[in-house]
ZAMARGU-4260 file (C-alpha; in steps of 0.2 Angstrom, whole numbers, plus 5000, padded with zeros to 4 digits):
<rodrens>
0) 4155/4491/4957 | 4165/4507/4959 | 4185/4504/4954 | 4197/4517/4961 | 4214/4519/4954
5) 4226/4527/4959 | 4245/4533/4956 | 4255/4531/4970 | 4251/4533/4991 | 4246/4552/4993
10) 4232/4545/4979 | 4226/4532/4992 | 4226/4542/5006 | 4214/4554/4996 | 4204/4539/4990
15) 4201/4533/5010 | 4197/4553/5016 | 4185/4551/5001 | 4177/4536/5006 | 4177/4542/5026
20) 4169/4557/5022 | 4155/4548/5012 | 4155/4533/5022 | 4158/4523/5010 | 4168/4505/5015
25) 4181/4501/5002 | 4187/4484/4998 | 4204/4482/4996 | 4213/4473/4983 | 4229/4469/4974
30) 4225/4459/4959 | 4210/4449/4969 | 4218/4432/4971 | 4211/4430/4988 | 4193/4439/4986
35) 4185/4421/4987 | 4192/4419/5004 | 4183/4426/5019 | 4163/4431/5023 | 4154/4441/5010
40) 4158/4459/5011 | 4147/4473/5012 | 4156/4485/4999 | 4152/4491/4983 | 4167/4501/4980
45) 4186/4492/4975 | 4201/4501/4980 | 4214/4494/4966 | 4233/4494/4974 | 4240/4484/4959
50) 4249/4502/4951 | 4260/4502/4967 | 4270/4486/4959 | 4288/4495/4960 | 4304/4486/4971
55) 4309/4502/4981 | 4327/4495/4986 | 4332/4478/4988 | 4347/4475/4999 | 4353/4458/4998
60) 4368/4457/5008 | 4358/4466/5022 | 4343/4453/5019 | 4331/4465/5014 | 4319/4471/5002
65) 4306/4485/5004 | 4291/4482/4988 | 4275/4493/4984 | 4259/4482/4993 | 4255/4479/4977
70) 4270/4471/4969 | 4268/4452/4961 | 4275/4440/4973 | 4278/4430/4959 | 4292/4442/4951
75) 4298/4446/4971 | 4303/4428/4972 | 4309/4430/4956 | 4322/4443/4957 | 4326/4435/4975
80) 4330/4419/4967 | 4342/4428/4956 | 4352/4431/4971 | 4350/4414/4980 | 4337/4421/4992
85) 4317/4419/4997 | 4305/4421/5009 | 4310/4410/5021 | 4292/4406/5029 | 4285/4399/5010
90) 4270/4410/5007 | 4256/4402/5000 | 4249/4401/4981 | 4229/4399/4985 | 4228/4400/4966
95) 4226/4379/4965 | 4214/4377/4980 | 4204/4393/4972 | 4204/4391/4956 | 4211/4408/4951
100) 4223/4415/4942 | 4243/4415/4950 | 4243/4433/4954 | 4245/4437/4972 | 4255/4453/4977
105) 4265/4456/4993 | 4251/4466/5000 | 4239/4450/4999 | 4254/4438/5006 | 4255/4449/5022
110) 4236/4452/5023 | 4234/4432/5023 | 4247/4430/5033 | 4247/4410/5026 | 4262/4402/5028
115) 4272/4386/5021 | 4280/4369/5026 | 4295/4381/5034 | 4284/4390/5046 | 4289/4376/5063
120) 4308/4382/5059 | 4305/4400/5052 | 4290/4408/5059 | 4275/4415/5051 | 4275/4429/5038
125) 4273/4444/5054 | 4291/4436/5059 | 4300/4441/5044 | 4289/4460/5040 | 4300/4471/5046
130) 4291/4488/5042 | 4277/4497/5032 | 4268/4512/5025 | 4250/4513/5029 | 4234/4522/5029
135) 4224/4520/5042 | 4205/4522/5043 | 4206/4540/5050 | 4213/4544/5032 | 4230/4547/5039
140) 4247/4540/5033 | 4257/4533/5045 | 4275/4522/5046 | 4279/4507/5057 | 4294/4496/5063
145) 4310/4502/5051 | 4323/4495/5039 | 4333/4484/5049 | 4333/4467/5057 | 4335/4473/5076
150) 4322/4486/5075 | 4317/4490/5093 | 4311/4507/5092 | 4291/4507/5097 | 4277/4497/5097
155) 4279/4483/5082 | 4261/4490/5076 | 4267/4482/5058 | 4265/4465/5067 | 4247/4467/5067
160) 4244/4471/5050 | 4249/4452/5045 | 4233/4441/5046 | 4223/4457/5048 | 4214/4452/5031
165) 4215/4470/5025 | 4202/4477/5038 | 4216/4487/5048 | 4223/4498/5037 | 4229/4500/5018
170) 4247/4495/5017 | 4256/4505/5005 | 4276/4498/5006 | 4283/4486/5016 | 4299/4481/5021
175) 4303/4462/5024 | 4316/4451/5029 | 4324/4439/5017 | 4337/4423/5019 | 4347/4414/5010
180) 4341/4401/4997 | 4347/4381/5003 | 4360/4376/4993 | 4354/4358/4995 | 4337/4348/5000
185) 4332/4332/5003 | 4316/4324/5007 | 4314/4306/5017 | 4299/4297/5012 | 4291/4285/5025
190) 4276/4273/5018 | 4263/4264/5025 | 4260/4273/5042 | 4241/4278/5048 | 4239/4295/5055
195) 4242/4292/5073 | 4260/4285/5069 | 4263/4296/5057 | 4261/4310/5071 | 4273/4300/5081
200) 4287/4300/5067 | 4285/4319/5063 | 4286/4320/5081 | 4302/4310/5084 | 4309/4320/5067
205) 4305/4337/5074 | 4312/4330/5091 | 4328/4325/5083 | 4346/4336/5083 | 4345/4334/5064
210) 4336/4350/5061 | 4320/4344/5050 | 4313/4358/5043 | 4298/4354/5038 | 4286/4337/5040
215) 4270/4332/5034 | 4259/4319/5031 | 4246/4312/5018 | 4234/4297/5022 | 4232/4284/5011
220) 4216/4292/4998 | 4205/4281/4987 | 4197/4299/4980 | 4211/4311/4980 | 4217/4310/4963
225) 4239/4313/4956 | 4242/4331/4961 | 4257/4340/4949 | 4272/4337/4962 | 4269/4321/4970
230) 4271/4310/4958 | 4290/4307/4964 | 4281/4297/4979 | 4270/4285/4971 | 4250/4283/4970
235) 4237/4294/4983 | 4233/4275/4989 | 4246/4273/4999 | 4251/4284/5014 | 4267/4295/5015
240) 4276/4304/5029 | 4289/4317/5023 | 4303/4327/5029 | 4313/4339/5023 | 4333/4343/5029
245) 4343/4359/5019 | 4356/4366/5020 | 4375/4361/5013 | 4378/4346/5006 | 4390/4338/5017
250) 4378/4343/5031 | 4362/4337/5024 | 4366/4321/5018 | 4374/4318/5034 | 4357/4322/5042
255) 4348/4312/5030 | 4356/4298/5033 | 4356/4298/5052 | 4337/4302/5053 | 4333/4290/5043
260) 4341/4276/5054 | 4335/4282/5069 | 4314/4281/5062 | 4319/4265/5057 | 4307/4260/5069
265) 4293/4267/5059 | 4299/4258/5040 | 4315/4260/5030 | 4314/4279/5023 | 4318/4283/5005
270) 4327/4297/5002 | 4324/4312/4987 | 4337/4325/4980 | 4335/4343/4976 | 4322/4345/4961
275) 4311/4330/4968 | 4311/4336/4987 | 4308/4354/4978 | 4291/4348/4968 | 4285/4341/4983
280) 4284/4355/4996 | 4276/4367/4985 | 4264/4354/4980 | 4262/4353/4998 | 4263/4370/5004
285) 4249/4374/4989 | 4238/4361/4996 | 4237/4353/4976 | 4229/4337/4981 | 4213/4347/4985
290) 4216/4359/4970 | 4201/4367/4960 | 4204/4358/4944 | 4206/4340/4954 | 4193/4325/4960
295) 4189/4336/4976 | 4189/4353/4968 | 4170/4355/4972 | 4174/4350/4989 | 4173/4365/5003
300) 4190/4366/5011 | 4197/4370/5030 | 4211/4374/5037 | 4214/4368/5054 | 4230/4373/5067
305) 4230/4363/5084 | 4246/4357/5095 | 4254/4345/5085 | 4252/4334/5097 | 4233/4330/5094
310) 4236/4332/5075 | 4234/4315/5072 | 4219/4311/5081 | 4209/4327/5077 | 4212/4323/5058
315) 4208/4306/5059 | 4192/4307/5068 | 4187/4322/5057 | 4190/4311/5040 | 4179/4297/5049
320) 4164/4308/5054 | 4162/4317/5039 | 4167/4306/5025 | 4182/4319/5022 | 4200/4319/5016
325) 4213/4327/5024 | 4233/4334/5024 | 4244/4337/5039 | 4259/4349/5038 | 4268/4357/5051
330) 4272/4340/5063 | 4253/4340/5061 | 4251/4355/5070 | 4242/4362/5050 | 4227/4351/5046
335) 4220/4354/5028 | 4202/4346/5028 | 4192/4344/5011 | 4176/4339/5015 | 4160/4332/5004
340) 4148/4346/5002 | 4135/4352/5014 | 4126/4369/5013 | 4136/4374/5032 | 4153/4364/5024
345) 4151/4355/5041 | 4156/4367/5050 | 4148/4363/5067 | 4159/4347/5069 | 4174/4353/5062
350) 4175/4368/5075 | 4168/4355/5088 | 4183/4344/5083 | 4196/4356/5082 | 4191/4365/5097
355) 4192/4349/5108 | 4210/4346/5099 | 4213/4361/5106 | 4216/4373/5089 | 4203/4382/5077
360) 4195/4382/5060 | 4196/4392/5045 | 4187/4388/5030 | 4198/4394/5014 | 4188/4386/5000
365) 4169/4388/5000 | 4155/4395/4989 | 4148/4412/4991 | 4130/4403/5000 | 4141/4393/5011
370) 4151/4409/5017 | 4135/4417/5019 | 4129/4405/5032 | 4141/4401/5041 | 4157/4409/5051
375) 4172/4410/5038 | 4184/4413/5053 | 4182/4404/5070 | 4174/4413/5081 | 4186/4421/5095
380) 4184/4420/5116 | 4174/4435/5123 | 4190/4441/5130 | 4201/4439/5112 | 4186/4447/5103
385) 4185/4460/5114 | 4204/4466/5111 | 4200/4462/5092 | 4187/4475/5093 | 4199/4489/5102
390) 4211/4485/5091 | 4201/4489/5073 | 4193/4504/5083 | 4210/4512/5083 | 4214/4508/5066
395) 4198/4512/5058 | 4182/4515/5069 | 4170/4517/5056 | 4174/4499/5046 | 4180/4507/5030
400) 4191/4494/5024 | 4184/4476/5019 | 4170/4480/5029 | 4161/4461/5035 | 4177/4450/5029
405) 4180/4444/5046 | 4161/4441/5053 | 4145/4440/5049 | 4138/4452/5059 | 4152/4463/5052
410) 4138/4464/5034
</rodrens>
């Protein structure tokens, strides 16, 4: 397979009229992190972004930085912790669900569009993209959104770009929105509950004025085996429900306090500090209990959004039918699903199930056969697939970039 490399963003916008002009799709990468997620594509030529690594300003009292697309998230969080900032929506590592190496860039976060614990108080990874350089499919260079928070100016076409999977255009820069770090966390810990009461504690937490910003649950687990993180709250065998409070310290131990006498109804709630609260959310966030290197890293994995509301009940009947092990996050509106291995993953009744819970199915972990045979992404309505398609038309009619990521019919 072909590698292009290039200098900086004239070098890709020669490198797409290139491939435009001898129809040749391109598959578009940082350093790779996330190629094992998605339908195989049908490309035999890399457009390599990792040269465009450089922090082109970085604002921290106007909460903003703009990157290169092709700049390693890890040293962006980096130099924004120096300063006592992040990314408020907690992007996700897939590097422990898919066994590779930790070396996502900020092009790949935005392409994903996968976010953390933080998401039900934050937003998603498009809230907080205030802005990027592009090349689109008609190998022309173009600029959307702008450099500041209250950017009203046109059509947020940036917007789109986050979960597009790399098949709209090539970003080039972005510009995104930061916040402040915390200054303090602390996690209650709740035992014993099944999924269905579970649902109802992160439900009454979420509910609460005690601003819980973030809540998730993980079944009692005979297979699932210590995951790095977790071992702060006890053994897989018995089930947690956690949720998280920040802020100052006055405030959140305050909170803490008074959250945890009013789910008193639901078991007396331990509480963890700082560090330990810390470990757990990106163990959570990482999704390490299903990780590569673990007892269910040959397991296919799915990743399920529904109303928290039917969380609960879509995750438990889902573990029953197939024999699987699941996660919830989000109030258990984000269900991770690792199921025993079948050559379609099972992935006729995990859409049945999550479609009648009222959300849909993305499988993130499974083997190049598995995505082969089956639909990576869930299908869309007639009516969304049809806007799907207008939208890509205008982007890039003749499917240069990722071509067949997003469907089978795509290769």
């Amino acid at each position: 397979m072909d590698t292009l490399k290039i200098r900086d963003a004239k070098d890709v916008e020669d490198a797409v009229r290139a491939a435009i002009a001898g129809e040749q799709p391109l598959e578009i990468i940082g350093h790779g992190s996330k190629r094992l997620i998605g339908q195989a594509m049908a490309t035999n030529a890399v457009l390599d972004l990792s040269p465009l690594n450089a922090v082109t300003s970085y604002e921290p009292n106007e909460l903003i930085i703009t990157v290169g697309a092709g700049a390693p998230l890890s040293d962006v969080t980096s130099l924004l912790d120096s300063k006592s900032q992040q990314f408020a929506f907690e992007p996700v590592n897939t590097a422990f669900l898919l066994g590779t190496p930790e070396r996502g860039t900020i092009g790949g976060m935005i392409g994903a569009g996968l976010a953390g614990p933080r998401r039900i108080r934050a937003g998603g990874v498009r809230d907080h993209l205030l802005g990027a350089h592009a090349v689109s499919g008609f190998g022309d260079s173009f600029k959307t959104g702008g450099k500041v928070v209250k950017n009203v100016t046109g059509y947020d076409l940036c917007k789109l770009l986050a979960g597009s999977w790399g098949t709209l255009a090539v970003m080039t820069e972005v510009t995104m929105k930061v916040m402040p770090r915390p200054e303090t966390e602390r996690t209650l810990v709740l035992r014993g509950l099944d999924d269905l009461g579970a649902n109802r504690a992160m439900t009454a937490a979420l509910g609460s004025p005690f601003d819980v910003s973030a809540a998730a649950h993980l079944p009692a687990s005979a297979l699932r085996g210590e995951a790095p993180g977790l071992n702060g709250v006890g053994s897989p065998k018995e089930a947690v429900t956690l949720l998280r409070l920040e802020g100052i310290l006055a405030s959140v131990s305050h909170r803490a306090r008074s959250l945890a006498d009013a789910l008193k109804p639901f078991g007396t709630a331990q509480i963890l500090e700082d560090a330990a609260s810390a470990e757990i959310w990106n163990s959570i966030r990482d999704v390490r209990p299903f990780a590569a290197n673990g007892p269910l890293g040959a397991w296919p994995v799915w990743r399920i959004v529904c109303p928290p509301a039917s969380g609960g009940a879509l995750g438990q009947a889902l573990a029953r039918e197939t024999g699987g092990e699941v996660i919830y996050d989000w109030g258990g509106g984000l269900i991770w699903a690792a199921l025993p291995p079948k050559p379609d993953a099972q992935a006729a009744v995990v859409r049945r199930r999550a479609e009648a819970g009222g959300g849909h199915a993305t499988l993130i972990r499974g083997s190049e056969q598995v995505r082969r045979a089956i639909d990576v992404f869930h299908p869309q309505p007639s009516g969304l697939a049809s806007l799907s398609e207008r939208i890509r038309n205008s982007f890039d009619p003749k499917r240069i970039f990722n071509r067949g990521r997003l469907t089978r019919e795509g290769a």
